[in-house]
ZADO-1210 file (C-alpha; in nm, 4 decimals, padded with zeros to 6 digits):
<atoms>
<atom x="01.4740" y="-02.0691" z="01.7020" code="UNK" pos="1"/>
<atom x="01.4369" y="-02.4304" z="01.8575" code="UNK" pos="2"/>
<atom x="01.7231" y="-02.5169" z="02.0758" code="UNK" pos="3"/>
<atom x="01.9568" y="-02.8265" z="01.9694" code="UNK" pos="4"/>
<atom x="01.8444" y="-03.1337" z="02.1425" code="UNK" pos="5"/>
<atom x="02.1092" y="-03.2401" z="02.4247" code="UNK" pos="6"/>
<atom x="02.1308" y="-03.6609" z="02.2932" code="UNK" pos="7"/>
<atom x="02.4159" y="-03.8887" z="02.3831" code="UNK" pos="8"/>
<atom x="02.5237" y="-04.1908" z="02.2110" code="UNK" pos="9"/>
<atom x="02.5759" y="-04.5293" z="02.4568" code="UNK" pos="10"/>
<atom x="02.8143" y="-04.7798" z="02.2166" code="UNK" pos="11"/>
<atom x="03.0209" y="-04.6045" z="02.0557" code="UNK" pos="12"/>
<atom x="03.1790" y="-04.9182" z="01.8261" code="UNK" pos="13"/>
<atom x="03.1221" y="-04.9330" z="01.4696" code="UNK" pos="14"/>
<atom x="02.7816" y="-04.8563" z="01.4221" code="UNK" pos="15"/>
<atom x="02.7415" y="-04.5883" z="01.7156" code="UNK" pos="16"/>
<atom x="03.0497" y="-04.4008" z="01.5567" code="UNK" pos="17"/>
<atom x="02.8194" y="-04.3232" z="01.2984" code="UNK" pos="18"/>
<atom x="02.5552" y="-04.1758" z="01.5677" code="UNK" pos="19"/>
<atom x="02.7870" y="-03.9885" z="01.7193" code="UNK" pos="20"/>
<atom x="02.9531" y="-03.8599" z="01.3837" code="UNK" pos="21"/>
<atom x="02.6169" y="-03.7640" z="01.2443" code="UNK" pos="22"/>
<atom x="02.4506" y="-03.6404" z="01.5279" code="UNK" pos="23"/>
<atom x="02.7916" y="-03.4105" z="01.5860" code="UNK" pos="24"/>
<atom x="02.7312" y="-03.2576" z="01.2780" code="UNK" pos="25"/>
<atom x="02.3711" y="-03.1981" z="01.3009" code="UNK" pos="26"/>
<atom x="02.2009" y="-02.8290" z="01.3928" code="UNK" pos="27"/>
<atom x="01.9209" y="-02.9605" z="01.5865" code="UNK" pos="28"/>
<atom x="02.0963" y="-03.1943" z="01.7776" code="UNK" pos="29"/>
<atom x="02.3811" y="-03.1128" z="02.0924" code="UNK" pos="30"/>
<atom x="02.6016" y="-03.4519" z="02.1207" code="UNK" pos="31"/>
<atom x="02.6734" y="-03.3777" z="02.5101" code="UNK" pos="32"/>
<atom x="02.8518" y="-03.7244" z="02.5212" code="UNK" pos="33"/>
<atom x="02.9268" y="-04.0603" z="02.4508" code="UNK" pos="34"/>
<atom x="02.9464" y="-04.3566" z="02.6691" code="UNK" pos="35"/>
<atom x="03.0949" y="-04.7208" z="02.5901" code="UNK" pos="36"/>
<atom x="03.2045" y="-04.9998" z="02.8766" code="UNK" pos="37"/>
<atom x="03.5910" y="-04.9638" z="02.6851" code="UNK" pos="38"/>
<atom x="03.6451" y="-04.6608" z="02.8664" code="UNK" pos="39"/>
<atom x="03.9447" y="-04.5905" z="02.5555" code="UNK" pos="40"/>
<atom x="03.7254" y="-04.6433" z="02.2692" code="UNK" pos="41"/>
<atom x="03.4815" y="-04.4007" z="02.4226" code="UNK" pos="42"/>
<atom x="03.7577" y="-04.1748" z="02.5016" code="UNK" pos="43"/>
<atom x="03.8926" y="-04.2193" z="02.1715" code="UNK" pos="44"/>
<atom x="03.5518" y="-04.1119" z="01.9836" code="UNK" pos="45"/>
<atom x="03.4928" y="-03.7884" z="02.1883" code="UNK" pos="46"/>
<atom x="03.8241" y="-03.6342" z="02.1324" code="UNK" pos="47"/>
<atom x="03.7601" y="-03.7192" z="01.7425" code="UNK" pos="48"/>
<atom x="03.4441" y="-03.5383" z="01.7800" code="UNK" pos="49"/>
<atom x="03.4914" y="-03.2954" z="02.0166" code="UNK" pos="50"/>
<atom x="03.2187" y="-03.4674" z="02.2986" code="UNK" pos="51"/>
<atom x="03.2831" y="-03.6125" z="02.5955" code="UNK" pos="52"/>
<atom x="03.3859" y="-03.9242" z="02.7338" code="UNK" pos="53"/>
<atom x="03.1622" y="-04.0441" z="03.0120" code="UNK" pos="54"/>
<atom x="03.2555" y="-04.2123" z="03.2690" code="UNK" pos="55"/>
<atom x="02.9432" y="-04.3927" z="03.3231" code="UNK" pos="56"/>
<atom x="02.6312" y="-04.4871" z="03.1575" code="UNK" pos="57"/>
<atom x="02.4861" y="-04.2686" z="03.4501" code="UNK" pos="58"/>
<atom x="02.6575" y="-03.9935" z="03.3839" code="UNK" pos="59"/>
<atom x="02.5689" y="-03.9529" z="03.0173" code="UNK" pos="60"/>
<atom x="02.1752" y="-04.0274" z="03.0902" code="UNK" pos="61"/>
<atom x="02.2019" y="-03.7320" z="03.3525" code="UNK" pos="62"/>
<atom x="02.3699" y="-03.4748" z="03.0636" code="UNK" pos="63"/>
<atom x="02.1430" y="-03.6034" z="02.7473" code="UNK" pos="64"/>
<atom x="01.7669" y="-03.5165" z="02.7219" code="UNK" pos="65"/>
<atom x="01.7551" y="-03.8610" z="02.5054" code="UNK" pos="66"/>
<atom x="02.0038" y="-04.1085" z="02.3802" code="UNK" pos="67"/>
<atom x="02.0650" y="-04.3599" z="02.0941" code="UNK" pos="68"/>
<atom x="02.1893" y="-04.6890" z="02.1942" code="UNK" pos="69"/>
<atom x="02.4206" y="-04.8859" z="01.9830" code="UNK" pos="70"/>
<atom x="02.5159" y="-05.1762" z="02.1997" code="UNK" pos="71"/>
<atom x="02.5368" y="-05.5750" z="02.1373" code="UNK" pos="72"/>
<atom x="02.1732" y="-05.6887" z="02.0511" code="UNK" pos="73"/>
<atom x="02.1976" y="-05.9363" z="02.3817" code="UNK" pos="74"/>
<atom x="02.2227" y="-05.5882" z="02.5994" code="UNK" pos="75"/>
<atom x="01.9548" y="-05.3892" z="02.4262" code="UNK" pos="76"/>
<atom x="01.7372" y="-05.4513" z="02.6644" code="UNK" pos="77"/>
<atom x="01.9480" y="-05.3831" z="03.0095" code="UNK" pos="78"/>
<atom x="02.0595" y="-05.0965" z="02.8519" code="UNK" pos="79"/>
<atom x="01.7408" y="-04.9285" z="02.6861" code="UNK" pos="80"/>
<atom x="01.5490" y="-05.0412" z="03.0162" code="UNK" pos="81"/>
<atom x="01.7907" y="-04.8195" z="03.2323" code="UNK" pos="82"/>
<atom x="01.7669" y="-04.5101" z="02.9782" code="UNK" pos="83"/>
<atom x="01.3874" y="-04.5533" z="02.9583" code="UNK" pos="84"/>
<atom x="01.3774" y="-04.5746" z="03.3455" code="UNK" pos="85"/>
<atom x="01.5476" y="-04.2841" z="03.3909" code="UNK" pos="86"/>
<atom x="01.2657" y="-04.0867" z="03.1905" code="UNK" pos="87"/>
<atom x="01.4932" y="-04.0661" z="02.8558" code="UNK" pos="88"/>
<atom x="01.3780" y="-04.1528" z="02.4988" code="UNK" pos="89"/>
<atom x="01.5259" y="-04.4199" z="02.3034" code="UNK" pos="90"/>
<atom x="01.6423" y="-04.4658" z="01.9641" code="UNK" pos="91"/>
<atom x="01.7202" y="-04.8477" z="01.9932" code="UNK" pos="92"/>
<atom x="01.9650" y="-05.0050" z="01.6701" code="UNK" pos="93"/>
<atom x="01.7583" y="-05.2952" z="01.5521" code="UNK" pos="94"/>
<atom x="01.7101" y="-05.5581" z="01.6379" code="UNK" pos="95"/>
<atom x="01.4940" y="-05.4156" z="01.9403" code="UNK" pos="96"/>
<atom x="01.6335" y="-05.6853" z="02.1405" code="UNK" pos="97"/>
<atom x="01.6896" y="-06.0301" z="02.1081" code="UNK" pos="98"/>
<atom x="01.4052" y="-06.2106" z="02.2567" code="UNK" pos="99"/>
<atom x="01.0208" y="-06.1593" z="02.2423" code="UNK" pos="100"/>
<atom x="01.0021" y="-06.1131" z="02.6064" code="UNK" pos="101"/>
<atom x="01.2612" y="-05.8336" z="02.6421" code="UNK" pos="102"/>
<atom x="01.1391" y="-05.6566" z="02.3515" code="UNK" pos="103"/>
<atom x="00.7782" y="-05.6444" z="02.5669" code="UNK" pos="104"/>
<atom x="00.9674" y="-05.4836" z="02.8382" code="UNK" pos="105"/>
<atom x="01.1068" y="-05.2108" z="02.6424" code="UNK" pos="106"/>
<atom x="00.7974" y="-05.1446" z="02.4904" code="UNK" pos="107"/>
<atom x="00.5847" y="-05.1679" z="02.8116" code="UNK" pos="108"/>
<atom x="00.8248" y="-04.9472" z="02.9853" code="UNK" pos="109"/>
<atom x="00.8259" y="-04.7461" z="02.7351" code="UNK" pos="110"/>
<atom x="00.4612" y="-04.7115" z="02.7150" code="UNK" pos="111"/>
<atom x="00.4541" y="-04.6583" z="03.1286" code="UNK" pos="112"/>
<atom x="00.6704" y="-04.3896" z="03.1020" code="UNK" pos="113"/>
<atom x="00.4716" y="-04.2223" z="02.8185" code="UNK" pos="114"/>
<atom x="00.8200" y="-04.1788" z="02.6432" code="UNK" pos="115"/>
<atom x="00.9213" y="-04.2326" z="02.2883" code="UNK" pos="116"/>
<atom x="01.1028" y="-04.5818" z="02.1863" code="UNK" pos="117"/>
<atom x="01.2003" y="-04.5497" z="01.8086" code="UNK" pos="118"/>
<atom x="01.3977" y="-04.8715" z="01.6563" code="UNK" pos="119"/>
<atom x="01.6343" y="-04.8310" z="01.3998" code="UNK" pos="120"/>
<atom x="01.5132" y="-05.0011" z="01.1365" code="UNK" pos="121"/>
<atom x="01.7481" y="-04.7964" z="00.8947" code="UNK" pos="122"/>
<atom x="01.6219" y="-04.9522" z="00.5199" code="UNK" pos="123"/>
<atom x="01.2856" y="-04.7607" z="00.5885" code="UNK" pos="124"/>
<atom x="01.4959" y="-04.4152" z="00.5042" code="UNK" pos="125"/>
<atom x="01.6827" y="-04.6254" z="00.2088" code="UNK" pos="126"/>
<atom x="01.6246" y="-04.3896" z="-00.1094" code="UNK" pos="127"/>
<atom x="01.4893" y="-04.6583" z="-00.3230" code="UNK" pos="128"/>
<atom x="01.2220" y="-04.7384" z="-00.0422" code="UNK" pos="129"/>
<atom x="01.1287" y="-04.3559" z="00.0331" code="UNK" pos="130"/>
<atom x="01.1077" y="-04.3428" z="-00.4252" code="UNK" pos="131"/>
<atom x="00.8961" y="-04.6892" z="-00.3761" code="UNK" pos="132"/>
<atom x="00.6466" y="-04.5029" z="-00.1410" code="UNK" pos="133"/>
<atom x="00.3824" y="-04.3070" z="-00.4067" code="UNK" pos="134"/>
<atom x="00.3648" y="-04.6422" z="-00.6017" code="UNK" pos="135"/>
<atom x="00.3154" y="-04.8989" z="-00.4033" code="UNK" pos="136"/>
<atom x="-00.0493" y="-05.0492" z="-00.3617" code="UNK" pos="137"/>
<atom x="-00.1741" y="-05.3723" z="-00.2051" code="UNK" pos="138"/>
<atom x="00.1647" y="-05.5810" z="-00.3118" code="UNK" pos="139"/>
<atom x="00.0630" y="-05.9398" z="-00.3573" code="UNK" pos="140"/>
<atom x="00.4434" y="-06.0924" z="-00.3605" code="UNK" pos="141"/>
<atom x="00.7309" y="-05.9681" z="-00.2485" code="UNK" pos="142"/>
<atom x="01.0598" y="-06.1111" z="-00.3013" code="UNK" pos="143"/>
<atom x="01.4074" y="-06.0669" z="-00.0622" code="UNK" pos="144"/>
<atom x="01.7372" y="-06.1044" z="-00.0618" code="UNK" pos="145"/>
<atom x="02.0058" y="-05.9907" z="00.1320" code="UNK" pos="146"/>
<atom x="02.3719" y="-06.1831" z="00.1323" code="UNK" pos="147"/>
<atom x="02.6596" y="-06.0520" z="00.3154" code="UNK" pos="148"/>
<atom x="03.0289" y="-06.1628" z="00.3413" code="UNK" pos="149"/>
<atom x="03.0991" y="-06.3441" z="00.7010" code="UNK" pos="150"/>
<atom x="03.2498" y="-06.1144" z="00.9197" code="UNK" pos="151"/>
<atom x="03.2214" y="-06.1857" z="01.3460" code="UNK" pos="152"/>
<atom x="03.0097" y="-05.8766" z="01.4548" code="UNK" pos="153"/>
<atom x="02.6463" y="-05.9764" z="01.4837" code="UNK" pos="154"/>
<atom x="02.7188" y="-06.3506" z="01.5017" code="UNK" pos="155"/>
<atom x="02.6363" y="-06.3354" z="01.8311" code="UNK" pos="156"/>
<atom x="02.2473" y="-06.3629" z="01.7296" code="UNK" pos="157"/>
<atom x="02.1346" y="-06.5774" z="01.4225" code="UNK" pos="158"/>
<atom x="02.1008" y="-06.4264" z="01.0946" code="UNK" pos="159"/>
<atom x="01.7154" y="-06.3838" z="01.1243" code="UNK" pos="160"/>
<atom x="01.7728" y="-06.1214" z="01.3697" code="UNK" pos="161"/>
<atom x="02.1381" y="-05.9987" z="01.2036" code="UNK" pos="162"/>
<atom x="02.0208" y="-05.9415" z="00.8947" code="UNK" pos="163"/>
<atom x="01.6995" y="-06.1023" z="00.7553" code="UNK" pos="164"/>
<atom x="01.4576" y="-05.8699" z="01.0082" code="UNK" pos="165"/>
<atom x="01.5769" y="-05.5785" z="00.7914" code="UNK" pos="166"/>
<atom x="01.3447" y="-05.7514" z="00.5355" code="UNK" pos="167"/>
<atom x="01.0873" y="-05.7932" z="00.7647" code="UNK" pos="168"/>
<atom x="01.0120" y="-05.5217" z="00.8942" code="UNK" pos="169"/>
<atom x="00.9918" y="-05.4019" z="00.5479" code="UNK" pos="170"/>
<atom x="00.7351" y="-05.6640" z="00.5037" code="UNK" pos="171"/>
<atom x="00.5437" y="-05.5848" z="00.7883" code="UNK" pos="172"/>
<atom x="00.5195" y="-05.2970" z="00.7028" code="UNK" pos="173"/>
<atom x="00.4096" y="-05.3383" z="00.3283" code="UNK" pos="174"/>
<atom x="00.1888" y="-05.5863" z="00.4957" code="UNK" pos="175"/>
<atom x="-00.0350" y="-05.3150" z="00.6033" code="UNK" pos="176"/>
<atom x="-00.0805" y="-05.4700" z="00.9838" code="UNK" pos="177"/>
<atom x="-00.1937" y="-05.7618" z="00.8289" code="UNK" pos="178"/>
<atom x="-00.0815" y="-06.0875" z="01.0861" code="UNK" pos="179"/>
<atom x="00.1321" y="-06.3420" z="00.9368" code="UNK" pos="180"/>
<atom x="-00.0455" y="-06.6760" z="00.9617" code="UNK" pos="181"/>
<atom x="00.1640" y="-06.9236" z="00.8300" code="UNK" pos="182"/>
<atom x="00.5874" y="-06.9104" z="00.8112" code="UNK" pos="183"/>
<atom x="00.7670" y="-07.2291" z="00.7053" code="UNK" pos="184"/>
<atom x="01.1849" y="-07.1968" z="00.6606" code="UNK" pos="185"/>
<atom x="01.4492" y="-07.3780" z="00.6262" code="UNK" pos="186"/>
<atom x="01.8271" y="-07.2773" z="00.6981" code="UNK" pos="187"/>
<atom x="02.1313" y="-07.3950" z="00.8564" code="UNK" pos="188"/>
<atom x="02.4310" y="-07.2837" z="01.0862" code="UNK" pos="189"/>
<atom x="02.7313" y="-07.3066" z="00.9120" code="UNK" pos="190"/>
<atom x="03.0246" y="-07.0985" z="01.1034" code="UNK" pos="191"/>
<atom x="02.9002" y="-06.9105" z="01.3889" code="UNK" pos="192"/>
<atom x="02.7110" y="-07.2232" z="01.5479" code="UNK" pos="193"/>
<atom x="02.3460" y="-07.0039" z="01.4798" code="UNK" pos="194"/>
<atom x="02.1833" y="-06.9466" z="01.1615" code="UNK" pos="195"/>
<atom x="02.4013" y="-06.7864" z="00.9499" code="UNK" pos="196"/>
<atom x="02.1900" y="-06.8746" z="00.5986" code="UNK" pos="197"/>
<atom x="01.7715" y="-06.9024" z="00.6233" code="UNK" pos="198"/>
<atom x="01.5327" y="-06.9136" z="00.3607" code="UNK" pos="199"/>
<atom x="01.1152" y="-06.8287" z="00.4430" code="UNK" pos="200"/>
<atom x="00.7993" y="-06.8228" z="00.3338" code="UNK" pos="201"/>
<atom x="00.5573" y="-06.6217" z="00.5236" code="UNK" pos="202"/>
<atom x="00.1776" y="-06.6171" z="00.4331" code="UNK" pos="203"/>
<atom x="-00.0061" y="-06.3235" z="00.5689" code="UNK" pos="204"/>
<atom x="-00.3910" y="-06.3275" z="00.6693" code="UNK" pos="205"/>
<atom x="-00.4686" y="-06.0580" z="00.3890" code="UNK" pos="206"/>
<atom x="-00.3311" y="-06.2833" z="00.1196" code="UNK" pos="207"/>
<atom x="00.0204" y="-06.1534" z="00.0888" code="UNK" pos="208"/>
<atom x="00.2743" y="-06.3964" z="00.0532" code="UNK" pos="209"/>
<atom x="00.6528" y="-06.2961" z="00.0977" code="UNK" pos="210"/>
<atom x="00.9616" y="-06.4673" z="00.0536" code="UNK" pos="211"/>
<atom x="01.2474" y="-06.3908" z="00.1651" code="UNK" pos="212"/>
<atom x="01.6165" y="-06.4821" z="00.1765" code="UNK" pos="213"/>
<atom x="01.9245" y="-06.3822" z="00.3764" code="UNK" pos="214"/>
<atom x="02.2733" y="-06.5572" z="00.4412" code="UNK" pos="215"/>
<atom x="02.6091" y="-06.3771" z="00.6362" code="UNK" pos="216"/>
<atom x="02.8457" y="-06.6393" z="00.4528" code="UNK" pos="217"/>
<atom x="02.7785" y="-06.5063" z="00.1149" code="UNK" pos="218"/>
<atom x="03.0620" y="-06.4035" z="-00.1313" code="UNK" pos="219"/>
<atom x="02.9559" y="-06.1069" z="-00.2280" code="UNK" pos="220"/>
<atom x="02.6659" y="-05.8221" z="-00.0522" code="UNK" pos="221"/>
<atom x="02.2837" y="-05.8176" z="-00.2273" code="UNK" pos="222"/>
<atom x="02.0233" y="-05.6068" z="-00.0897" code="UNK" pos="223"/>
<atom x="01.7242" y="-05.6834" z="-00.3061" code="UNK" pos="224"/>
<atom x="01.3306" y="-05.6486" z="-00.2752" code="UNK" pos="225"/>
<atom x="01.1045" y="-05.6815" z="-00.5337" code="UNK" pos="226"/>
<atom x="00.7349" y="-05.6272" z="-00.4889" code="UNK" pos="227"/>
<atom x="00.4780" y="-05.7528" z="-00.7151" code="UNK" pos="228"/>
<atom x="00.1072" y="-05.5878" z="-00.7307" code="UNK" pos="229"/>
<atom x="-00.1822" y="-05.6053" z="-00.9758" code="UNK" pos="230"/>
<atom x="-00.0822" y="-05.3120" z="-01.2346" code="UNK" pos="231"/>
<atom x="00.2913" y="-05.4579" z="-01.1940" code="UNK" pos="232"/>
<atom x="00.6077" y="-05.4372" z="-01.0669" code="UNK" pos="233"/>
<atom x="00.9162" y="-05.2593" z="-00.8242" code="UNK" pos="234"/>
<atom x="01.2600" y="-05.3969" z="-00.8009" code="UNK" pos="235"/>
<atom x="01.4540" y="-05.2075" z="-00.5608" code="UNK" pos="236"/>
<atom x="01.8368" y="-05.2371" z="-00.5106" code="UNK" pos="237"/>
<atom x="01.8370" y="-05.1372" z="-00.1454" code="UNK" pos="238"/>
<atom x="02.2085" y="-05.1357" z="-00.1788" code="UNK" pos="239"/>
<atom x="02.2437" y="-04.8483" z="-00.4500" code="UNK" pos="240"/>
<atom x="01.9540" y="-04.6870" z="-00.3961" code="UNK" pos="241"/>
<atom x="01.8237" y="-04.7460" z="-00.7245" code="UNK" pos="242"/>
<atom x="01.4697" y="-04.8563" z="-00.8490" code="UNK" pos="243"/>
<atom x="01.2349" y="-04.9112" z="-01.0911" code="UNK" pos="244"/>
<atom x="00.8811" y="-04.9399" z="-01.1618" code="UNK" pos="245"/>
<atom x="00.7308" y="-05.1709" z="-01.4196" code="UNK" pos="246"/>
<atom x="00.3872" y="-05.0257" z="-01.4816" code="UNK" pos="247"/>
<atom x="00.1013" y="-05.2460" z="-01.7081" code="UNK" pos="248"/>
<atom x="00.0206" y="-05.0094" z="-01.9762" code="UNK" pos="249"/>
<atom x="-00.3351" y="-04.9380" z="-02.0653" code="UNK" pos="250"/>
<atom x="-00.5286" y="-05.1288" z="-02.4011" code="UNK" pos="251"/>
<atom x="-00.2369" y="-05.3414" z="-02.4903" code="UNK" pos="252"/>
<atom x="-00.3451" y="-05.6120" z="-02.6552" code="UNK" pos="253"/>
<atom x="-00.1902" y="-05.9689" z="-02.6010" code="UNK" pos="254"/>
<atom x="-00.1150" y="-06.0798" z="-02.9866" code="UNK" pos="255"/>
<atom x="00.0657" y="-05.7261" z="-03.0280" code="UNK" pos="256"/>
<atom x="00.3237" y="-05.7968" z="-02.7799" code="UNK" pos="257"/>
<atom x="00.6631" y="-05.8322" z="-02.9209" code="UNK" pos="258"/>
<atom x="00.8774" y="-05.7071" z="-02.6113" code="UNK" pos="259"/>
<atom x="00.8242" y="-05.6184" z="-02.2765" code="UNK" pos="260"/>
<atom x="00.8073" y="-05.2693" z="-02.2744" code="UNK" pos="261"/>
<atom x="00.4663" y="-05.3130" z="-02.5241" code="UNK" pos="262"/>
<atom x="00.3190" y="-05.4447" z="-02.1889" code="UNK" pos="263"/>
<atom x="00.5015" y="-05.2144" z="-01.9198" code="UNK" pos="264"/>
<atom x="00.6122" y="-04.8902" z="-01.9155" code="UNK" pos="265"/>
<atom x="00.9535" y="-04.8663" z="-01.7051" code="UNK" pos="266"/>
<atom x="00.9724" y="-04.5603" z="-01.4471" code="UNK" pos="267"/>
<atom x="01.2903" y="-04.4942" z="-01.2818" code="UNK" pos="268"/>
<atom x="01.2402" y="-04.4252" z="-00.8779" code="UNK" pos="269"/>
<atom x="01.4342" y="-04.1510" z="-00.7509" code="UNK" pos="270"/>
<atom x="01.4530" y="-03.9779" z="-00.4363" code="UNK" pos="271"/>
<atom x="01.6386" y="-03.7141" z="-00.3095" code="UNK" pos="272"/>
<atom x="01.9785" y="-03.8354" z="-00.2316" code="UNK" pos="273"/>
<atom x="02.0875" y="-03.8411" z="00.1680" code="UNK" pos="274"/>
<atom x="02.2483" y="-04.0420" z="00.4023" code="UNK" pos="275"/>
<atom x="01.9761" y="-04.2830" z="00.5071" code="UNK" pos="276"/>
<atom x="02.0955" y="-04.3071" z="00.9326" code="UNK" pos="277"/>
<atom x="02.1228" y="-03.8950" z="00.9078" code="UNK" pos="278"/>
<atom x="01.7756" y="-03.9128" z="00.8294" code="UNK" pos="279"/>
<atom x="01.6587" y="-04.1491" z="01.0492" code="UNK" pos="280"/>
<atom x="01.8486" y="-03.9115" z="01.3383" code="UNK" pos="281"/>
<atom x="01.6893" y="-03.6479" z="01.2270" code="UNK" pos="282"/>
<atom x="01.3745" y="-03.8333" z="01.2393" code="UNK" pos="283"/>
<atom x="01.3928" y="-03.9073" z="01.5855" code="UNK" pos="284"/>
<atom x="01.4675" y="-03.6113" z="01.6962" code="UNK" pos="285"/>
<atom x="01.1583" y="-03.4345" z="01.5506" code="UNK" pos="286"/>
<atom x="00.9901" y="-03.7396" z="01.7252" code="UNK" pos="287"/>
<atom x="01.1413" y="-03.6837" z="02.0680" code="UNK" pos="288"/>
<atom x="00.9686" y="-03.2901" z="02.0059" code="UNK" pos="289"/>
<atom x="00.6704" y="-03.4044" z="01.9481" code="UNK" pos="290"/>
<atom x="00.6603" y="-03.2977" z="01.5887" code="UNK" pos="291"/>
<atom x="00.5403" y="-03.6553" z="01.4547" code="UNK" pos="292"/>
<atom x="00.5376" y="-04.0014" z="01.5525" code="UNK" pos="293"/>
<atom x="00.8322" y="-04.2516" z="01.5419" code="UNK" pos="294"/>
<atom x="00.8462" y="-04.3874" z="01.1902" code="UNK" pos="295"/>
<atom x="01.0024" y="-04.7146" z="01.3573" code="UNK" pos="296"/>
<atom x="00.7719" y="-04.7208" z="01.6570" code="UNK" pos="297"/>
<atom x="00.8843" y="-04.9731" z="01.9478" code="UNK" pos="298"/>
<atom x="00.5631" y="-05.1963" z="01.8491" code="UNK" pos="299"/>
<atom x="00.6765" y="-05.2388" z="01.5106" code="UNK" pos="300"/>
<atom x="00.9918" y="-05.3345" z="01.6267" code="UNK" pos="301"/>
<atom x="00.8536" y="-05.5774" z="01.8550" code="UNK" pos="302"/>
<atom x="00.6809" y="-05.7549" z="01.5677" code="UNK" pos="303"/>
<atom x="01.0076" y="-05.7484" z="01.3521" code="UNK" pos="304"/>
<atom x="01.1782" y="-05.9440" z="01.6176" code="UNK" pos="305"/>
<atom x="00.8435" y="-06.1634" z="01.6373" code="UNK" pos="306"/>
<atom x="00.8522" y="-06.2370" z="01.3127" code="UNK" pos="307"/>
<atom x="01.2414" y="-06.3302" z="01.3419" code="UNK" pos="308"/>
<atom x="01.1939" y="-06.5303" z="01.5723" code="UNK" pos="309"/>
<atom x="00.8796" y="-06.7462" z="01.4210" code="UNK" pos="310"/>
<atom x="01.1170" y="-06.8133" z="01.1051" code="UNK" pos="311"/>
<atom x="01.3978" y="-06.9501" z="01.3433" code="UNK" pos="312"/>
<atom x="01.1549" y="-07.1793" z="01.4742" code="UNK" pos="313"/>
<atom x="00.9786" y="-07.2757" z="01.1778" code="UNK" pos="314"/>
<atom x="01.3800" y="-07.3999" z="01.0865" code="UNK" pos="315"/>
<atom x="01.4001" y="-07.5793" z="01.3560" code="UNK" pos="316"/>
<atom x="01.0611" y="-07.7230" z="01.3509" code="UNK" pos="317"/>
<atom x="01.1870" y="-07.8498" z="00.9261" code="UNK" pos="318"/>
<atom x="01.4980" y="-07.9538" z="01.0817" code="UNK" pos="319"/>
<atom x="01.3197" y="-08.2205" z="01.2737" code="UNK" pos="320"/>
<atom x="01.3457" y="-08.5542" z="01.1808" code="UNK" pos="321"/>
<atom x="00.9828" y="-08.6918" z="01.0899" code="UNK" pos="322"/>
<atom x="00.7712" y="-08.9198" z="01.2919" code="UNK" pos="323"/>
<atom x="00.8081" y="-09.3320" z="01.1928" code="UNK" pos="324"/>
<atom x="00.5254" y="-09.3878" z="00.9583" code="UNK" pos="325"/>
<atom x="00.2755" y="-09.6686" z="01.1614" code="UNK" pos="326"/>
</atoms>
């Protein structure tokens, strides 16, 4: 039988609770500690969990085998540069950091050190994406949303890399590797003095066109994609779960249409249910064996936060005021 994994958990607030909780619970994995720079709210995790509370970042890097980091997105990179460096794999929370230039760094180091560098793009183990998977084929449109009350954490980046890159890395990765060759957007910051509301339009070289919403001042949360191919249609509530297929049914015949479902049969999209981060642990541990590749790799993070960062400045670039006519 496979030994547990020894992994450690560095930011331990809301989000790396979770980590720790999960991975805690886990049979392949060995939580040998947490770390967080409030030495209490570390403390306060481990004796929840039974782990320890480490001192230092140093000292949990020297007792885990690998670690997933959890911290601020403005420290992702000074703190996944310092695990990579010390020859540990990374499961990085997205974003994978919050520039272009410190996402190449983690993903160069990475790539020096021939060790793994998963992000956490969570929404790729949502159960209404993993149903999705078998029917999806060449989408042609593809439709976001995703609105979220205000609340402070994560308003120290703009909403593109809060909340929209969820979506994008989705559509990236429906995309098929295909390069985004035109993104226009328009948004505005309205309480956290970034974007916190950005609508785009994104145009990819293989003829996909995507657009995509996301706001953090909303009144109530929306997780929506809908994808649009040539036999029809999947609307996904990323929030529940829940999907469902619109399929064009075969010899139908335009003046016999009374309702919709003469044109499209309506399949339900289930997966098995799970907790989508337990999965996405589990996936990275099988990664850090060697038992398949990252489903997140650090590229495809890197071109999440590209991506996020091309709509920001196609908002800025609309919010200019236009040149005097001559």
């Amino acid at each position: 039988m496979t030994r547990p994994l020894p992994v450690g958990v560095i930011g331990v607030g809301m989000l790396g609770w979770h980590h720790a909780r999960h991975l805690m619970s886990m049979p392949e994995a060995d939580l040998v500690g947490v770390y967080d720079i409030r030495p209490a709210r570390a403390q306060q995790v481990a004796q929840a969990l039974g782990t320890r509370a480490c001192s230092t970042r140093e000292e949990l890097l020297d007792r885990a085998a690998a670690v997933t980091i959890a911290v601020p997105t403005p420290v992702h990179a000074e703190v996944g540069l310092a695990a990579l460096e010390a020859g540990r794999p990374v499961l990085m929370e997205k974003p994978l950091a919050a520039t272009l230039e410190q996402a190449d760094a983690l993903v160069d180091t990475a790539a020096r050190r021939s060790l793994l560098l998963q992000v956490g793009h969570i929404e790729r183990f949502n159960r209404a994406i993993r149903a999705a998977e078998p029917y999806l084929d060449r989408p042609s449109f593809i439709e976001g949303e995703r609105l979220a009350p205000y609340q402070p954490r994560g308003t120290d980046v703009p909403v593109v890399l809060d909340l929209m890159v969820h979506d994008l890395d989705l559509i990236l990765h429906l995309a098929g590797g295909a390069a985004a060759v035109d993104v226009r957007a328009n948004g505005a910051a309205v309480l956290s003095g970034l974007l916190d509301v950005v609508h785009a339009r994104v145009e990819f070289a293989n003829g996909l066109v995507a657009s995509v919403t996301a706001s953090r001042i909303a009144r109530e949360r929306i997780r929506r994609l809908r994808v649009y191919q040539e036999e029809g249609y999947l609307s996904l509530d990323l929030a529940t779960g829940r999907g469902e297929f619109l399929r064009l049914r075969n010899r139908w015949a335009p003046g016999e249409v009374r309702e919709l479902e003469d044109v499209a049969e309506r399949i339900p999209l289930e997966a098995p249910p799970a907790d989508a981060l337990r999965l996405e642990l589990a996936s990275f541990i099988r990664s850090v064996r060697g038992d398949h590749d990252a489903v997140v790799a650090g590229h495809e993070g890197r071109a999440a936060v590209a991506l996020a960062l091309q709509v920001a400045d196609a908002v800025h670039l609309a919010s200019l005021p236009s040149p005097p006519e001559l």
